[in-house]
N, C-alpha and C positions, 0 to 999 in steps of 0.2 A: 378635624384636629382632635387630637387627644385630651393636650394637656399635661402630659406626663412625660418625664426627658431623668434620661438616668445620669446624673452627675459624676464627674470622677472629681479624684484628691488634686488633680492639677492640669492644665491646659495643656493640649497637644496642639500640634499643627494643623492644618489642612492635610499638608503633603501626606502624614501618617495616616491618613482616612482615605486619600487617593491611592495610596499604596494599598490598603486594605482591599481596596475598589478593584484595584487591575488583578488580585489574588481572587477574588469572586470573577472579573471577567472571565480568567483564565479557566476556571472548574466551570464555569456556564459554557465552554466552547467544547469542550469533552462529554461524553457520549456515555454519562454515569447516573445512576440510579438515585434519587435523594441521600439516600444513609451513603452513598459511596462521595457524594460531593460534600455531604460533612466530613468524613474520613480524610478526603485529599486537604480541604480548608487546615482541619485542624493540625495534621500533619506539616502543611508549610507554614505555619502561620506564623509560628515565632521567629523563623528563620527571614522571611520575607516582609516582616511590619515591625517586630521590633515593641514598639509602644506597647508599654502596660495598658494604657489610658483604653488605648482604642480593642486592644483585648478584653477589659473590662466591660466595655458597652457591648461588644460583639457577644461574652459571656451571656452575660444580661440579659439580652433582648430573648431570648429564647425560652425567659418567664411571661413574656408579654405575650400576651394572645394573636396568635400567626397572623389575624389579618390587621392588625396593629403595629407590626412589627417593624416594616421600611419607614410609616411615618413616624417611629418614634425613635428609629435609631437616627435621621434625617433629624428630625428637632433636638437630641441631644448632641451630634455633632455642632449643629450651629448655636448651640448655648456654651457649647467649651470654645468652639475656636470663634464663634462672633463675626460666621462668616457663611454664606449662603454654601448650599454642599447639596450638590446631587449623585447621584451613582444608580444608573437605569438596572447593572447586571445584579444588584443585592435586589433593587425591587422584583425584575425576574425569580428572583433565587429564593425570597421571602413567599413567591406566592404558589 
């Protein structure tokens, strides 16, 4: 464990962080290069997730050192929504 969890200004849902989740499964099922699966993420991302909140942390984490990155996006979700949260295609996608 870290210990370290990026906070936002206000609570999202789960749902917002599962939506986020199935936009990462989708670019992990595609047949793209790292810099090409940031490209596609960043590209759908407002269109398909909506939340600032969860774009914030998704921002974010990419000051946090790569192999730090799934556990702390995973403990900052479950400090805003207060709610256990996994998602295997961002650990893929983180490592």
């Amino acid at each position: 464990m870290t210990g370290f969890v990026i906070n936002t200004s206000s609570a999202s849902s789960i749902k917002d962080y599962n939506v986020m989740c199935g936009l990462i499964q989708d670019v992990m099922k595609l047949d793209l290069k790292p810099q090409a699966r940031l490209n596609y993420i960043n590209k759908h991302f407002d269109a398909r997730v909506g939340s600032k909140d969860v774009k914030e942390i998704y921002e974010l984490i990419f000051q946090v050192s790569s192999n730090q990155r799934y556990q702390v996006f995973k403990q900052s979700v479950e400090s805003v929504t207060n709610q256990t949260w996994t998602c295997s295609a961002l650990k893929d996608f983180f490592n």
